[in-house]
One Martini backbone bead per residue (centre of mass of N, CA, C, O) as a GRO file, in nm:
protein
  189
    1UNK     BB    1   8.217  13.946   9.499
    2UNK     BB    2   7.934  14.083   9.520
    3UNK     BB    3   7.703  14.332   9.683
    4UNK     BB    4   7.811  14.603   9.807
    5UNK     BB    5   7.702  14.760  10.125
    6UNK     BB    6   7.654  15.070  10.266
    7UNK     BB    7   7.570  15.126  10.631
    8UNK     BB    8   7.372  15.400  10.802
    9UNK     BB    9   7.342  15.425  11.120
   10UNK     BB   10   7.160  15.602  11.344
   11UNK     BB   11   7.217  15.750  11.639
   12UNK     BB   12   7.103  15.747  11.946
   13UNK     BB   13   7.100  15.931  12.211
   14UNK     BB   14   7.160  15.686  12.433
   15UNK     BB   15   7.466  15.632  12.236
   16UNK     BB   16   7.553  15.919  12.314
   17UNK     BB   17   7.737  16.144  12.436
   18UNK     BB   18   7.637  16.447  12.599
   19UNK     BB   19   7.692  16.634  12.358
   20UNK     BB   20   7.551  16.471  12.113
   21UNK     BB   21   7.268  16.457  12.262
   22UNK     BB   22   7.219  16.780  12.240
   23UNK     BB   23   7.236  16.825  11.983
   24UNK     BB   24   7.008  16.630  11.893
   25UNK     BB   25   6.814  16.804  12.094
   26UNK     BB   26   6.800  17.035  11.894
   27UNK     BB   27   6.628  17.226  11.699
   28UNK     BB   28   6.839  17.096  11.432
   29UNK     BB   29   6.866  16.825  11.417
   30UNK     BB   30   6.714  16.698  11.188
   31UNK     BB   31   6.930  16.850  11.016
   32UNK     BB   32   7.138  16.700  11.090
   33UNK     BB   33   7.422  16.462  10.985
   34UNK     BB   34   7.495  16.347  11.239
   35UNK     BB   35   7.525  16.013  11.333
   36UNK     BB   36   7.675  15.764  11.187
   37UNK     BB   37   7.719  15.419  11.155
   38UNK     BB   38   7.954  15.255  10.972
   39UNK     BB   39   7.846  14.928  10.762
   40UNK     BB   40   7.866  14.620  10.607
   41UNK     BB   41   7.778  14.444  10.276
   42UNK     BB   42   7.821  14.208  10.106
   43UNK     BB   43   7.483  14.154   9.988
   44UNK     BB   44   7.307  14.422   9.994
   45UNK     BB   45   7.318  14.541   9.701
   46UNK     BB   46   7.095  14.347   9.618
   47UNK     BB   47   6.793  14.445   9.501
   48UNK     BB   48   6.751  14.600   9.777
   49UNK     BB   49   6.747  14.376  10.042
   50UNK     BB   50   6.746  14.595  10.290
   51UNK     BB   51   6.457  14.719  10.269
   52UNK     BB   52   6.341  14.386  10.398
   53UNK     BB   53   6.572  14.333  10.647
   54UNK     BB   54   6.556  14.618  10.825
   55UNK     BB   55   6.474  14.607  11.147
   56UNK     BB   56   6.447  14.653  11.447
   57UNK     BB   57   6.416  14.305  11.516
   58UNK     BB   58   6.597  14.342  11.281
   59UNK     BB   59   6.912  14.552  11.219
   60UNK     BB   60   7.148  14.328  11.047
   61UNK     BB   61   6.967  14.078  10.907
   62UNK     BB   62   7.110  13.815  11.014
   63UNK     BB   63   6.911  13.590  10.861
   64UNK     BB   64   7.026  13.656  10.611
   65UNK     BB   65   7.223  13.684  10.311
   66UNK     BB   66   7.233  14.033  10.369
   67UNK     BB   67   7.419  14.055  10.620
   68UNK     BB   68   7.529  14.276  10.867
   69UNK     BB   69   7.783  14.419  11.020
   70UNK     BB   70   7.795  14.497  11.347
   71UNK     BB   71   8.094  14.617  11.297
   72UNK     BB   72   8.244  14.888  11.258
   73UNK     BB   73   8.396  15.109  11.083
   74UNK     BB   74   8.256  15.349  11.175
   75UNK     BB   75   8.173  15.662  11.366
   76UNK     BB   76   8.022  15.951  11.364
   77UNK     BB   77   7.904  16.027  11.061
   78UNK     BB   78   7.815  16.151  10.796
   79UNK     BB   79   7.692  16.158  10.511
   80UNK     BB   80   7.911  16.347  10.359
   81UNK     BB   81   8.186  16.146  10.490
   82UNK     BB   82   8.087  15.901  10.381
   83UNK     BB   83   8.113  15.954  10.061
   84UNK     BB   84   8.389  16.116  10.109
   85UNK     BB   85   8.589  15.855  10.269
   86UNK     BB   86   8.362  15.540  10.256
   87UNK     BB   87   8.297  15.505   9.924
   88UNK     BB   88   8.302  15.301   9.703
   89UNK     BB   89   8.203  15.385   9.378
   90UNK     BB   90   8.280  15.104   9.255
   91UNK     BB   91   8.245  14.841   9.478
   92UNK     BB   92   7.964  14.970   9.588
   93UNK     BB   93   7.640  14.969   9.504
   94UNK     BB   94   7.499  15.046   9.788
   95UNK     BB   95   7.306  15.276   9.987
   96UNK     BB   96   7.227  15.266  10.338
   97UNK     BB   97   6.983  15.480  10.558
   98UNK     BB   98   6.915  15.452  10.888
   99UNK     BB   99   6.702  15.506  11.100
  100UNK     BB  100   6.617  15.486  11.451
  101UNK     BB  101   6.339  15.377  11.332
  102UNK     BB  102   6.444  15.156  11.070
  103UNK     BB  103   6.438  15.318  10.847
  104UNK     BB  104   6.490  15.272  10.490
  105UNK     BB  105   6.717  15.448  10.276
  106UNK     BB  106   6.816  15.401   9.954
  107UNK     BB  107   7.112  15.427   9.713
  108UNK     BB  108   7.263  15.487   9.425
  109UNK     BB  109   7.565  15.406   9.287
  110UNK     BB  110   7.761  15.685   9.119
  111UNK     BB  111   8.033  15.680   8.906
  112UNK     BB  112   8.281  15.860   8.771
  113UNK     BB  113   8.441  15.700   8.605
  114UNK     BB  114   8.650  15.697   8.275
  115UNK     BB  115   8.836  15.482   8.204
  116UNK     BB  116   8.650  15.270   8.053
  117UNK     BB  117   8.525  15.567   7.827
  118UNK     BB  118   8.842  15.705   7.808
  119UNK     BB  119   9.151  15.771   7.655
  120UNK     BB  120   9.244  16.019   7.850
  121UNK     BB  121   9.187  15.835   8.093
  122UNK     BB  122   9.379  15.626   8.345
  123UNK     BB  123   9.270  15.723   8.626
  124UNK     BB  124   8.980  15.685   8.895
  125UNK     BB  125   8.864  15.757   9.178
  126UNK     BB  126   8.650  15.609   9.404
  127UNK     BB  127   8.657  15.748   9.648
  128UNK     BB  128   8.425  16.013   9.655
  129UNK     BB  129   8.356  15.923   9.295
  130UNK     BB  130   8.023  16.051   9.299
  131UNK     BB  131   7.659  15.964   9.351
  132UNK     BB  132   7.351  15.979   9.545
  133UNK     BB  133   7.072  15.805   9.460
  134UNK     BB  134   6.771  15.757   9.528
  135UNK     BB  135   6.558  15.497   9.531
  136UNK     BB  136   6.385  15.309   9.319
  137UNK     BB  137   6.285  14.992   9.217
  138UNK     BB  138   6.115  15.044   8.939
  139UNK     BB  139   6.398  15.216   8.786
  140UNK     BB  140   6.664  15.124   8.861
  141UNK     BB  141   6.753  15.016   8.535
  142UNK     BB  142   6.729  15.291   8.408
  143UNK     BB  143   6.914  15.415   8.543
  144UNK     BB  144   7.151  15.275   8.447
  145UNK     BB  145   7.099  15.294   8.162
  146UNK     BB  146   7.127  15.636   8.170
  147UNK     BB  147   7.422  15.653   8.296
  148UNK     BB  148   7.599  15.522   8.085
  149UNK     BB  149   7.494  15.737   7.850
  150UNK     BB  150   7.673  15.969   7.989
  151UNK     BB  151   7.928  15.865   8.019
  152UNK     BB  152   7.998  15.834   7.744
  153UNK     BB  153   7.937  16.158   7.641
  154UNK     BB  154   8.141  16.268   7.853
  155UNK     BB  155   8.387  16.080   7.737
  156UNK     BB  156   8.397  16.215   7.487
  157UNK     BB  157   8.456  16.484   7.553
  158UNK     BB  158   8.729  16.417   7.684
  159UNK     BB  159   8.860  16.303   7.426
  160UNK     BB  160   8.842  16.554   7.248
  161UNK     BB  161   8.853  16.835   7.479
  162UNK     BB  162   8.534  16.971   7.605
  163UNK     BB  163   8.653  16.817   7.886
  164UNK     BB  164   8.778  16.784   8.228
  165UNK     BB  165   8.775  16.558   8.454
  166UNK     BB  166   8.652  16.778   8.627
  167UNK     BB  167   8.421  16.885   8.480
  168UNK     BB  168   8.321  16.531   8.422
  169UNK     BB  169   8.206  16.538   8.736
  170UNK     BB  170   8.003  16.778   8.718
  171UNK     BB  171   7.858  16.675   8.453
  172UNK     BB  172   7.731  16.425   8.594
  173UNK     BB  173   7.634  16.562   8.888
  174UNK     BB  174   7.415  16.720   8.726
  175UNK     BB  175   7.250  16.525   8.622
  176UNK     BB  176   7.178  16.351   8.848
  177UNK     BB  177   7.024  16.564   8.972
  178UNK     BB  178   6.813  16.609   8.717
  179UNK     BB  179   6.703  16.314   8.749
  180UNK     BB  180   6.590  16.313   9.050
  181UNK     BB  181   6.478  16.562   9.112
  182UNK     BB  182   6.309  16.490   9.435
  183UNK     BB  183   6.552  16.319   9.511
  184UNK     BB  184   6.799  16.250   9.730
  185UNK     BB  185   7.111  16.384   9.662
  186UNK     BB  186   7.468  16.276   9.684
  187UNK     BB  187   7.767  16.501   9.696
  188UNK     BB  188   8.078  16.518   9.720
  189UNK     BB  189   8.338  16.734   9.758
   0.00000   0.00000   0.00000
């Protein structure tokens, strides 16, 4: 199966045509969204083990058993695009954005599908139904096992009936927010 990971490379000046170029160097460039190369790796979810694979000198971590496919899936995309249209958050594990200087940061992939813990729910769309949140290492284990306790609670609510499955996809993405306090949480709309 694999730990697959999506992951998003900024794109530099060099290599956008000049109109995205020109973008890139207003004054708002910092906070623009926009730029990012979106490639795949089938092992790179393992352990956030791209955030020691990914340098300038290793761009795609080639050398590594977690090797990001250097043929892009999309190209010049958000990152709220990347997780609203390609991240499947039931089969990618990670999501990583590698800044132009190489800079490297991780986000848990946290699903949203009820399917498997609500009998209410009887199928929950994949891609775009999720968030990410910022990683540390050090805490991985303990969010998976706070949202899975999270999603238990939420979908006993909607097989009551306290809930319906849009609400229960709400009240994730705000738990999500409040458990991440100052970590960058990415919610597709």
């Amino acid at each position: 199966m694999g730990h697959r990971a999506l992951v998003a490379y900024r794109r530099d000046a060099d290599s956008l045509d000049s109109e995205d170029a020109a973008d890139l160097n207003s004054s708002d460039a910092n906070s623009s969204d926009t730029g990012y190369d979106l490639h795949r790796s089938h092992w790179g979810g393992a352990d956030f083990a791209l955030l020691d694979g990914i340098s300038a000198e290793e761009p795609y971590a080639a050398d590594t058993q977690f090797a990001v496919d250097p043929q892009p899936v999309a190209t010049d995309r958000s990152l709220a695009d990347a997780a609203a249209n390609h991240l499947d958050f039931l089969h990618h594990e990670a999501f990583y954005r590698v800044d132009s200087d190489y800079e490297v940061t991780a986000y848990h992939v946290l699903w949203f599908g009820l399917e498997a813990d609500a009998e209410a729910v009887e199928r929950s769309e994949t891609v775009g139904h999720g968030a990410l949140v910022e990683a540390h290492r050090d805490d991985s284990d303990y969010l998976r096992g706070w949202f899975r306790g999270a999603k238990e609670v939420v979908a006993e609510m909607v097989d009551r009936g306290a809930l319906t499955p849009a609400a229960a996809s709400d009240a994730l993405a705000e738990r999500a927010e409040t458990w991440a306090d100052d970590r960058e949480v990415i919610v597709p709309e």
